[in-house]
C-alpha positions, 0 to 999 in steps of 0.5 A: 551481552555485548549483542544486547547492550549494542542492539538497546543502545541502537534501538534508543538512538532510532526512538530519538531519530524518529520522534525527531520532529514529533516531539516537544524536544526534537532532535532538529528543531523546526526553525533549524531545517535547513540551518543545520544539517541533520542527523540522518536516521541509518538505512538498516533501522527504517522498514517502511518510508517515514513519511507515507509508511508504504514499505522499502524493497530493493526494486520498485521503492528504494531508499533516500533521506531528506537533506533537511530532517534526516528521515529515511524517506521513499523516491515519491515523498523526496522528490522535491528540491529545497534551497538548504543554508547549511549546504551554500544554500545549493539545492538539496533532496527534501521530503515534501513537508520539509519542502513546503516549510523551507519554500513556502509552496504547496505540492500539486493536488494529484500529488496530495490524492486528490485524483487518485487511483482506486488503488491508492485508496483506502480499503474503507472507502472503496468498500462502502461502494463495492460490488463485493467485498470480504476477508478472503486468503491467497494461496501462493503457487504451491497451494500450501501457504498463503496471504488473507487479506481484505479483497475488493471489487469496486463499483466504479472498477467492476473489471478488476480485483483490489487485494488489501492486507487489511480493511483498515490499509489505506492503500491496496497492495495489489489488483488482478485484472478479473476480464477474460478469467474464468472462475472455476469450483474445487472440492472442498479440502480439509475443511477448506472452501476454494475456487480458482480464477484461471487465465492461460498459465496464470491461477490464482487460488482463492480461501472462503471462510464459508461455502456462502460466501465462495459462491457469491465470490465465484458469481462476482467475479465470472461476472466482472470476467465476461465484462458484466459490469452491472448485474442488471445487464446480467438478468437481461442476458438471461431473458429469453 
């Protein structure tokens, strides 16, 4: 019962943390950023960055909190330096909206996406230009467990594979370059449509929901592997 008392009593204080500035009662008013040092929300209550929600890991994106709100924040949404009154009005860590509120200035438009890579693009917008796209599932190293998510190959990146976990993502999680793959068929198993891209010692092992679908799969992609970026340029190769 003590567990459970401790976890609710956790759970309300990471409600009252993250609705902080999102709320008719914050627990920082806006006019204070900078004033007053914040309540920072603890590391272990935060998964994903409070900003841009991309998830933490131990490696490539690690945490940090902004010195003016509080919030639990990734290396690219706290790179930014603000002056803060409550610190001597010594140059601080920030998140880039409190960055923007406490300066005055506005971030570079590479910074706001403007230029963005495809794979920081949402699934939605590189799928209503794609040469295909659908739910496909991954099968990891073993062949006995894997990941389906939404795959891509766009029109203007026809040389390369964007993994999604889901149409709605506004971000690709991954991408395997498809040129110098080759693309090979396997029998179907247990109900099971798959086939292969295979380069050296590198498989990946692919699920289609339907035998139709894994061919126009397998067809695309030995497409973009031999660099065939168009399929005009495919039906010429084929003229005698």
């Amino acid at each position: 019962q003590d567990a459970i008392d401790r976890k609710e009593k956790r759970s309300e204080t990471f409600k009252t943390a993250v609705h902080g500035l999102e709320t008719d009662t914050p627990a920082l008013k806006t006019e204070e950023l900078g004033r007053r040092a914040p309540q920072w929300v603890r590391d272990n209550l935060v998964t994903m960055c409070m900003r841009c929600k991309e998830p933490f890991n131990a490696i490539t994106r690690r945490r940090h909190h902004c010195r003016a709100c509080g919030y639990v924040v990734c290396a690219r949404c706290s790179d930014h330096k603000a002056e803060l009154q409550y610190d001597g009005n010594r140059l601080n860590r920030v998140c880039q909206e409190c960055y923007i509120f406490l300066t005055g200035h506005t971030v570079l438009e590479d910074r706001e996406g403007k230029h963005k890579g495809i794979l920081e693009k949402g699934a939605a917008e590189v799928s209503s230009r794609s040469l295909l796209c659908s739910s496909l599932q991954l099968l990891d190293k073993n062949g006995k467990g894997g990941t389906r998510g939404w795959f891509v190959i766009p029109q203007d990146d026809p040389l390369v594979l964007y993994i999604y976990a889901a149409p709605q993502d506004v971000r690709a999680h991954t991408s395997i370059p498809l040129l110098g793959y080759q693309v090979k068929d396997l029998p179907q198993s247990d109900s099971r449509h798959l086939f292969q891209l295979v380069q050296s010692r590198q498989v990946h092992t692919f699920v289609a929901d339907t035998e139709e679908l894994k061919q126009r799969w397998m067809r695309a992609m030995a497409r973009s592997a031999a660099g065939i970026t168009h399929p005009e340029e495919e039906e010429e190769d084929a003229d005698p």
